[in-house]
C-alpha positions as CSV (number, residue, x, y, z in Angstrom):
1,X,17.0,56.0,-32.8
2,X,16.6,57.8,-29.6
3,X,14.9,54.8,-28.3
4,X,16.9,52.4,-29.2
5,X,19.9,54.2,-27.5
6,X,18.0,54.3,-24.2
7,X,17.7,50.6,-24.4
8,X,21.0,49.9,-25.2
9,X,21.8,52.0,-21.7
10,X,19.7,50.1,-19.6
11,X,20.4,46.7,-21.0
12,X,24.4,48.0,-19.9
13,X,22.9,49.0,-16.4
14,X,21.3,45.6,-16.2
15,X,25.1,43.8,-17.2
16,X,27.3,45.9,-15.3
17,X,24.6,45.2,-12.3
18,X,24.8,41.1,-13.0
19,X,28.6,42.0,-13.3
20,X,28.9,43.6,-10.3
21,X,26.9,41.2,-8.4
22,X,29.0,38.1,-10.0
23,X,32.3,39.6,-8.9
24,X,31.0,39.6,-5.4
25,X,29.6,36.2,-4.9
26,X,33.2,35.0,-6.3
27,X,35.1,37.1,-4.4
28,X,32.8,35.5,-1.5
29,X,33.3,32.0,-2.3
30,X,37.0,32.2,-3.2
31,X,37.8,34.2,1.0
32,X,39.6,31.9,2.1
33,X,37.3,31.4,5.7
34,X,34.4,31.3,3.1
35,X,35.8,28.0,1.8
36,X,36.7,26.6,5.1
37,X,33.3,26.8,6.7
């Protein structure tokens, strides 16, 4: 049980991580200057 708990936490770390690094690339790509260039 313990286990399994400790995995479910790092499999969240892992998705708030992807999450986190999605948001930014998108946030990238939708600046304005991004698009122009």
């Amino acid at each position: 049980m313990n286990h399994a708990m400790e995995a479910a936490r790092e499999a969240s770390d892992d998705l708030d991580e992807l999450a986190r690094a999605s948001t930014r690339s998108w946030r990238r790509c939708c600046n304005p200057s991004c698009s122009a260039s």
